[in-house]
C-alpha positions in Angstrom: 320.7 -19.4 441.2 319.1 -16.4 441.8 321.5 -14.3 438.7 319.1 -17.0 436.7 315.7 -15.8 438.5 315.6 -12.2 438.2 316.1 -11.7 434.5 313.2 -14.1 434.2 310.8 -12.3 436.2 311.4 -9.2 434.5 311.1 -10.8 431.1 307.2 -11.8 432.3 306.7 -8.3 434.1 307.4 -6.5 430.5 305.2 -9.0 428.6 302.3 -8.3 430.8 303.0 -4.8 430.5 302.6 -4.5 426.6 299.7 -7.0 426.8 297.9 -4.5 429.1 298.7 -0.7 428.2 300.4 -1.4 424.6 297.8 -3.6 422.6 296.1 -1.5 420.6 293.3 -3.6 419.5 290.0 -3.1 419.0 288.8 -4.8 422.7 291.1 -2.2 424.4 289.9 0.7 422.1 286.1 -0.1 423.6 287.8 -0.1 427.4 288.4 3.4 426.6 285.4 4.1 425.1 283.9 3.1 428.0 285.7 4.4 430.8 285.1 7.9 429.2 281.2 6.9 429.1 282.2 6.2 432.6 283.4 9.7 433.1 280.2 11.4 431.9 278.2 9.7 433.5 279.6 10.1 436.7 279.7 13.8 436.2 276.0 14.1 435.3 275.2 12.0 438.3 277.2 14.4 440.9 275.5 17.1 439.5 271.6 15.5 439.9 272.6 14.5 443.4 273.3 17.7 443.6 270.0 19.2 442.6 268.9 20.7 439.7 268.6 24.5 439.9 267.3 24.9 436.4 263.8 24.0 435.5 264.0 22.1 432.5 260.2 23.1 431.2 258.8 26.8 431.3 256.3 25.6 434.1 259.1 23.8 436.2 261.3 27.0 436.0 263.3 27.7 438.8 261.5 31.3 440.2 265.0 33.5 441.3 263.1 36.8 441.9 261.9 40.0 441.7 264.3 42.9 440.8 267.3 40.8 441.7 270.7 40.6 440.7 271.8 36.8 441.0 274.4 34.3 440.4 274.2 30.6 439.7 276.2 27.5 438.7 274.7 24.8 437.2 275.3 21.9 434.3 273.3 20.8 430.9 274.2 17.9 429.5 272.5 14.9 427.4 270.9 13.8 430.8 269.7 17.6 431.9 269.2 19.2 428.4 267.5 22.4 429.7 267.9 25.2 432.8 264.9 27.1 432.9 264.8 30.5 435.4 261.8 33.0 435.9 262.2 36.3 437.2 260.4 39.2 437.2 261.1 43.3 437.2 258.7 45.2 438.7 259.8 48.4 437.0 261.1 48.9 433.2 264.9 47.9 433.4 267.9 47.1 431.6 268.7 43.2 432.1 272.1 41.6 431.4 272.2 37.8 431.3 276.0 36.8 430.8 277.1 32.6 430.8 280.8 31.7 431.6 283.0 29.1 432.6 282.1 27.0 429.8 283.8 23.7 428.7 281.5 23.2 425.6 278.8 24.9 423.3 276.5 25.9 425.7 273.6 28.5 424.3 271.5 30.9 425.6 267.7 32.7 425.1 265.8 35.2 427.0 261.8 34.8 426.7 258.9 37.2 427.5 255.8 35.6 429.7 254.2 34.6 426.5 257.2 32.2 426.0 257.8 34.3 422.6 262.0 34.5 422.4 263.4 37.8 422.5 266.8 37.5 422.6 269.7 34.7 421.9 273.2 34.0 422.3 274.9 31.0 419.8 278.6 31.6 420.2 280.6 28.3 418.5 282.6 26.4 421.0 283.3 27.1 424.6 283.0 31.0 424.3 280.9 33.2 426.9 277.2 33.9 426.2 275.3 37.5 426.7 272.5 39.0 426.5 271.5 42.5 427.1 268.1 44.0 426.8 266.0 46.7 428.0 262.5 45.8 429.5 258.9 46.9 430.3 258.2 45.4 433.9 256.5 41.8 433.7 257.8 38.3 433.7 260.6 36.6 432.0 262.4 33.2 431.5 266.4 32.9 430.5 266.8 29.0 429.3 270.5 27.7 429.4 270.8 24.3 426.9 273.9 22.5 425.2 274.2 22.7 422.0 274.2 19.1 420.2 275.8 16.7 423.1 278.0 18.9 424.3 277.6 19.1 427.8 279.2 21.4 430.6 279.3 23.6 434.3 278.6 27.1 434.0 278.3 30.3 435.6 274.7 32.8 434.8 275.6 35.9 436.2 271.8 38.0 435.5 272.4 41.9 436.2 269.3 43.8 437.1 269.0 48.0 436.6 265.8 50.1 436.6 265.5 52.6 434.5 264.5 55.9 436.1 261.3 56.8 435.1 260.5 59.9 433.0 257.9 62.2 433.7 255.1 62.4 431.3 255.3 64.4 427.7 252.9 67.6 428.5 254.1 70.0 425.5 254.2 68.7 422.1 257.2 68.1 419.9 256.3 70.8 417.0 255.0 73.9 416.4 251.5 72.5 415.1 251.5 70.1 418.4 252.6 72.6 421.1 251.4 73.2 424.4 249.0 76.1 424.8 249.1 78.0 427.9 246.9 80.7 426.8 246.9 84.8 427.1 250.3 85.6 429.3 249.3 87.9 432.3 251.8 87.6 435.1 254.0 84.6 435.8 253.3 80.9 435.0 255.6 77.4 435.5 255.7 74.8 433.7 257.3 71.2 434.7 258.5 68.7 432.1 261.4 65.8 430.1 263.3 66.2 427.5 265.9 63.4 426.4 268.3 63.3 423.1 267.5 59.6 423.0 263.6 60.2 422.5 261.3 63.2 423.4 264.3 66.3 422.0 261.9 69.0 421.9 258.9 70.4 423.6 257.1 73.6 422.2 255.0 75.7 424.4 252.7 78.4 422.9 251.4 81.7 424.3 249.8 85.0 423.3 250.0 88.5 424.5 247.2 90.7 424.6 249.3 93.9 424.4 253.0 95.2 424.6 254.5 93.4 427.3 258.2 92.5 429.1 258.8 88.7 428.5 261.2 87.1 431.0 261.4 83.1 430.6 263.9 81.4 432.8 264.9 77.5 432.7 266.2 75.9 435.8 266.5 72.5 437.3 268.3 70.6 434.7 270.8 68.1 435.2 272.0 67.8 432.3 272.3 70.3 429.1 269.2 71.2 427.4 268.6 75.1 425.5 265.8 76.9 424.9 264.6 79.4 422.0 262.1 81.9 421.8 260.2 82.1 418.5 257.8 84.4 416.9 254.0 83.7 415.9 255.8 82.0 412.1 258.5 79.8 414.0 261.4 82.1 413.5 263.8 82.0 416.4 264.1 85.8 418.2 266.0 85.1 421.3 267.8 82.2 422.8 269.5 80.6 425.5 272.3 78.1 425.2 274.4 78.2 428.4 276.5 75.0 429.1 275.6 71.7 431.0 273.3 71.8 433.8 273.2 75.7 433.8 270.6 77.6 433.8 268.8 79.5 430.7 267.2 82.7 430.4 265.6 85.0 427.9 263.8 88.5 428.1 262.1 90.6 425.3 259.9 93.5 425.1 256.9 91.8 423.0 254.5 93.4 420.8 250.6 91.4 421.1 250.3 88.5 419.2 251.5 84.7 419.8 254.7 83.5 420.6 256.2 79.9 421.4 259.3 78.8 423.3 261.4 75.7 422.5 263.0 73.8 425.0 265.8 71.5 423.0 267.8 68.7 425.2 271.4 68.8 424.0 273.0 66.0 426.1 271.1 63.4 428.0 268.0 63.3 429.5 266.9 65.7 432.3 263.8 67.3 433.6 263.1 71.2 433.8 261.1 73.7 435.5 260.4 76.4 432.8 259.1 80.1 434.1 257.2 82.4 432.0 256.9 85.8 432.8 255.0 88.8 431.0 254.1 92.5 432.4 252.6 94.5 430.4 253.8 97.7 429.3 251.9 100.9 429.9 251.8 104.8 428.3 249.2 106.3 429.9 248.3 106.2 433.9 245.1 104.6 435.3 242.1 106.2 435.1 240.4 108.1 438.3 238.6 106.4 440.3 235.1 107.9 442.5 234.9 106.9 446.5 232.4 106.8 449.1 233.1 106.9 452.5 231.1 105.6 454.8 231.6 105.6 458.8 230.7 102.0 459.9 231.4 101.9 463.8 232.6 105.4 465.7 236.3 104.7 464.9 235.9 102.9 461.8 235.3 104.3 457.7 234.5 102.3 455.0 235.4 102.9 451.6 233.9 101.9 448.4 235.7 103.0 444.9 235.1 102.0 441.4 237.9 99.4 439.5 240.3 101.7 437.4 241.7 100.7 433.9 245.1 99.8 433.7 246.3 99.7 437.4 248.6 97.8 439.2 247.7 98.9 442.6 246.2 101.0 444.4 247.0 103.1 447.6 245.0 104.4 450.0 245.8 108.3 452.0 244.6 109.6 455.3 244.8 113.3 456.1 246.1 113.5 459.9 248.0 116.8 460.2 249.8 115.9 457.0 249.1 113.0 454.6 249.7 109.2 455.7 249.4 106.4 453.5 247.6 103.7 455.2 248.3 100.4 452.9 248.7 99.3 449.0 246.6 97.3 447.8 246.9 95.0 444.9 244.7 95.6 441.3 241.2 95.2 441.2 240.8 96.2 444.8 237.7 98.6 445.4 237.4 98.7 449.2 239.0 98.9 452.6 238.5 99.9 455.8 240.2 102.5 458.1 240.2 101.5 461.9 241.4 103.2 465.1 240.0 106.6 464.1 238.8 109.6 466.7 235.3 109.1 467.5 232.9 112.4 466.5 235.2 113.2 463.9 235.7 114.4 460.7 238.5 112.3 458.3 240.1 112.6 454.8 240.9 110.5 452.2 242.0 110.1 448.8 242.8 106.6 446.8 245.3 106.9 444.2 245.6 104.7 440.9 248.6 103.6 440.2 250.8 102.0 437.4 254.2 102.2 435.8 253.3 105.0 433.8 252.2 107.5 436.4 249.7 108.1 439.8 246.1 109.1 439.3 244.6 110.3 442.4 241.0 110.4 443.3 239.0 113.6 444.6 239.2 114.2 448.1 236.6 112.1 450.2 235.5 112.8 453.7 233.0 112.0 456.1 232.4 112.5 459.8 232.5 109.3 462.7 229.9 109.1 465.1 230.1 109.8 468.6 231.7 106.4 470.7 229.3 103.7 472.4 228.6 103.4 475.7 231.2 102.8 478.0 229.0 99.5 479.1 225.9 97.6 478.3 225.4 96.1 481.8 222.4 98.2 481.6 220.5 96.5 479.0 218.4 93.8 479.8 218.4 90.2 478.5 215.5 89.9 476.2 215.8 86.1 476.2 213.1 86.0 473.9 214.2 88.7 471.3 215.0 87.2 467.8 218.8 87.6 469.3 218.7 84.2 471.1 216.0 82.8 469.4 214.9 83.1 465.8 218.2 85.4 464.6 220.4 82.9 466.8 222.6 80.4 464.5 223.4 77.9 467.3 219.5 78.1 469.0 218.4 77.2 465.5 221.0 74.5 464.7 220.1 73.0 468.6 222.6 74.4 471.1 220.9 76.2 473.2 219.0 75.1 476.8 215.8 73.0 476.2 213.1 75.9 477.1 214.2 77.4 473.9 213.2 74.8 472.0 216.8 73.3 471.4 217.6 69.5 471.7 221.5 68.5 471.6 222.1 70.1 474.8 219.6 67.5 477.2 218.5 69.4 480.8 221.9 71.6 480.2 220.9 75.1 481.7 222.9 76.9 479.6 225.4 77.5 476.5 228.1 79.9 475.9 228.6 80.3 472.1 224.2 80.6 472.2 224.4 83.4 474.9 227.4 85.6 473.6 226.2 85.1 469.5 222.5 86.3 471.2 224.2 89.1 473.1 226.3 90.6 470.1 223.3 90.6 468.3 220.8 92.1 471.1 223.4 94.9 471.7 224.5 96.0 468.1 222.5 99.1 468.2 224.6 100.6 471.3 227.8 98.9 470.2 227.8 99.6 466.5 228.5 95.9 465.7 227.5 94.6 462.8 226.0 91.4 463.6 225.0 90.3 460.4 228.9 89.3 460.4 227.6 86.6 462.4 225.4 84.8 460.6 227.1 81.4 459.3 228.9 81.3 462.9 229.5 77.7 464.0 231.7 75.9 466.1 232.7 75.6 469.7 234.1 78.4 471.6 237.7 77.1 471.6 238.1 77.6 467.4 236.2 80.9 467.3 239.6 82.8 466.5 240.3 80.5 463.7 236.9 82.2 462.4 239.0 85.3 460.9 236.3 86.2 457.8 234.4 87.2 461.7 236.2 88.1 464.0 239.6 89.7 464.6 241.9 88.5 467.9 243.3 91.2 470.1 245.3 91.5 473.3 243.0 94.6 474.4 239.2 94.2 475.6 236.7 96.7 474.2 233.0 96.7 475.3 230.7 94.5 472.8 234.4 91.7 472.6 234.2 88.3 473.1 236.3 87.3 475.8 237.8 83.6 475.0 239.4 81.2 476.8 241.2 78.2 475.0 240.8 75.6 478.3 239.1 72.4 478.0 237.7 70.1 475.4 234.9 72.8 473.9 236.7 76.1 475.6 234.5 79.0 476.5 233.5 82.7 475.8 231.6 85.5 477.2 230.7 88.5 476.1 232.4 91.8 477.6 230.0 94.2 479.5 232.2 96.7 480.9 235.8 98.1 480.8 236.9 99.2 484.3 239.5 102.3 484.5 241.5 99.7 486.7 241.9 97.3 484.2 239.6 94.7 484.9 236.5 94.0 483.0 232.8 92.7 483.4 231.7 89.9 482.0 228.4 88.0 480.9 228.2 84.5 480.7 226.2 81.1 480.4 227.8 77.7 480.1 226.6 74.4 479.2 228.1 71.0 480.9 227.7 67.1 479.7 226.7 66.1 483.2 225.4 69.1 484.7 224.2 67.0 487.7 228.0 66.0 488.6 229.2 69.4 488.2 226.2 71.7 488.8 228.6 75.1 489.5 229.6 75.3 485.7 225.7 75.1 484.7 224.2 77.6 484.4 222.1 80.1 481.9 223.1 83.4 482.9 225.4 85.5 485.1 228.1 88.3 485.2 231.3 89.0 487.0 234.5 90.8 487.0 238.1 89.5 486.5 241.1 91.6 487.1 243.9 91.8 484.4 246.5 89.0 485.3 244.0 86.6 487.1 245.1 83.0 487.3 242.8 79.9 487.9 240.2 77.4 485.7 238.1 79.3 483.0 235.8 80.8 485.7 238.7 82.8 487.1 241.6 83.2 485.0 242.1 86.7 483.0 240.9 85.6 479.1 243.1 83.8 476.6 242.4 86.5 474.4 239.4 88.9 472.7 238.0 88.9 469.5 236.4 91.9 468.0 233.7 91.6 465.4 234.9 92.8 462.3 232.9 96.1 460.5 
């Protein structure tokens, strides 16, 4: 029975399979049309429940950043028919915008923030899309859309590099257009670009007043750029052409006229520092020049001398026993001042002219010092109202100075140092041989009076008619130096102001003196002085 049964059932099994898979008719043609509808639709719904990462209008695109490099995956289809993405460079750059993993004709388009198009990529089929493009900084918009119904995934891989930027153009790019530094006396630098792929040359222009050595070097490159020297007509005269990022240099013995160097770039870009040189050339030696000497303190001479022509410097002889150049001055120099000489004395000098052609020297000078000051002033009387701490005095006049002298920024304070020792200097010129009209202009509290050097000079050694300075405290404080002892220690006077002079009534007052041994340790109104500062002649 059941030999009968099975080739039956088979017989129905392969009926059933020809009527379902076989039958090509036109109802199971539209089963597969619509199971591949199916298909597509299915795919375009995973990838909305996914999210959309591309805007699909400019004003829905998706914002991905500022300067950024950055990769997505996304899908455009019939159902999403546009990916819009914004970013923005805050710097000019070059920008590459590359599609891939494509299954269809999917195009692509780079816009400015005017939504004009810049740039497009329409490759047939399922090929890759690119885009590369250099850009100012601003805002732009890549849109990714199928072409036709095609639909498909892909990968936008948008690279991001700034472009360094260049410095600015300062010489021109001709002879007609080129920088013009001027007359050439001494050394000048110059900073600029130059770049094969825009600004190749710069021209920089210069005249010489007379005969002069030219020396023009070329240095911090980084890549290979040249440089020519041409006469006043453009013709080249000297050049320099070492390789890479070498340096360049030229030097010519000139005649006067006008000359220009040309700075070429011969690979790449790359800055430069350009140095131009010129020292005149000389026949004859400076002229003589006539000095005065003048004796300004009892161990100090002053002299006065008229500009030669032609110099370069000048120096500057003292006869002690056998000539001794004091300094060497630079051109254009006609004074200077000898210190440390002997009191009561009669001393030499002679300034020479000089220049690479020869040494002119002056006639000798001479004149005698006086005798030296007095070994103290302790003996002279305050005048407290002498012009000295009243009408002459800079700080009485500007306010700082007790009330009775008609000052106000000090309140019932009894007393002010910088008042008293500018008003002491000043009362006691005429023994000291100070001149006090240096101190006219003097401001400041006592702690910054060494930084006033155009005044004063600081030294380690006190001297009668000094001011001793200490740097303690919020204002610091001076007084003015009465007497040096044979011991070592000195006499002082003093006055000194305080905020609060009722909380602290032992640092008020107006006037006083006292004598501090070398080494002395303690507050201001013990300790041996910071330092002293001699008015300068």
């Amino acid at each position: 029975m059941f030999s009968h049964v099975v080739p039956f059932f088979q017989t129905i099994f392969a009926l059933i399979y020809r009527l379902l898979f076989q039958n090509e008719s036109p109802r199971s043609q539209q089963r597969e049309d619509n199971r591949a509808s199916l298909s597509l639709e299915t795919l375009e719904r995973r990838q909305l429940m996914a999210g959309d990462l591309g805007g699909n209008t400019f004003n829905q695109a998706n914002d991905i950043g500022t300067d950024r490099d950055r990769t997505i995956q996304e899908y455009v289809g019939p159902r999403d028919t546009n990916d819009f993405y914004k970013f923005t460079l805050t710097r000019r750059s070059t920008v590459d915008a590359a599609m891939s993993g494509l299954g269809a004709d999917i195009d692509l388009e780079l816009y400015n923030a005017n939504r004009s198009r810049l740039a497009w990529s329409t490759n047939g089929g399922a090929r890759n899309e690119s885009i590369s493009r250099t850009l100012d900084a601003g805002t732009y918009f890549v849109r990714a859309y199928p072409y036709g119904a095609a639909s498909s995934n892909y990968t936008l891989d948008l690279a991001i590099e700034a472009i360094a930027a260049v410095a600015p153009d300062h010489a021109g790019n001709s002879l007609a257009a080129a920088r013009n530094i001027g007359t050439l006396r001494g050394a000048v630098t110059l900073n600029d670009f130059v770049s094969t792929s825009g600004d190749r040359d710069d021209y920089v222009r210069f005249t010489l007043a007379q005969t002069s050595d030219v020396a023009i070097t070329m240095t911090g490159m980084t890549n290979d750029a040249d440089m020519q020297l041409l006469n006043g007509s453009g013709t080249t005269i000297a050049s320099s052409g070492n390789w890479g990022s070498n340096n360049e240099s030229m030097s010519r013995q000139l005649a006067a006229g006008t000359y220009f160097v040309r700075v070429t770039a011969y690979q790449g870009s790359t800055n430069y520092s350009l140095r131009l040189q010129a020292d005149a050339v000389v026949s004859t030696p400076p002229s003589k020049v006539a000095v005065q000497a003048t004796a300004t303190a009892s161990n100090a001479v002053r002299l006065n001398w008229n500009d030669a022509a032609n110099e370069t410097e000048y120096r500057v002889w003292y006869w002690n026993n056998g000539w001794q150049k004091l300094d060497t001055l630079g051109a254009n120099t006609t004074s200077y001042t000898a210190t440390g000489l002997a009191a009561n004395a009669r001393h030499h000098f002679v300034i020479q002219s000089v220049n690479a052609a020869g040494i002119t020297n002056s006639e000798l000078t001479s004149t005698v010092t006086p005798a030296a000051v007095a070994q103290s002033t302790l003996a002279i009387p305050v005048n407290w109202w002498g012009g000295a701490y009243t009408t002459d005095n800079g700080f009485r006049n500007r306010g700082y100075a007790p009330a009775r002298f008609g000052a106000t920024y000090l309140g019932t304070s009894a007393g002010n140092c910088t008042w008293y020792v500018e008003g002491r200097i000043r009362q006691t010129a005429n023994v000291t041989g100070i001149n006090a009209s240096r101190l006219n202009g003097l401001t400041g509290n006592a702690n910054v009076w060494e930084a006033r050097t155009s005044i004063f000079q600081a030294t380690s050694t006190p001297q009668v008619g000094a001011v001793a300075q200490w740097d303690v405290g919020g204002y610091g404080h001076v007084a003015f130096v009465e007497r040096v002892n044979a011991n070592g220690s000195i006499e002082i006077s003093e006055s000194s102001y305080v905020p609060n002079p009722q909380s602290n009534p032992g640092a008020n007052f107006e006037y006083r003196t006292r004598t501090i041994r070398p080494g002395a340790t303690g507050g201001v109104f013990a300790a041996w002085p910071t330092r002293f500062l001699v008015v300068r002649a």
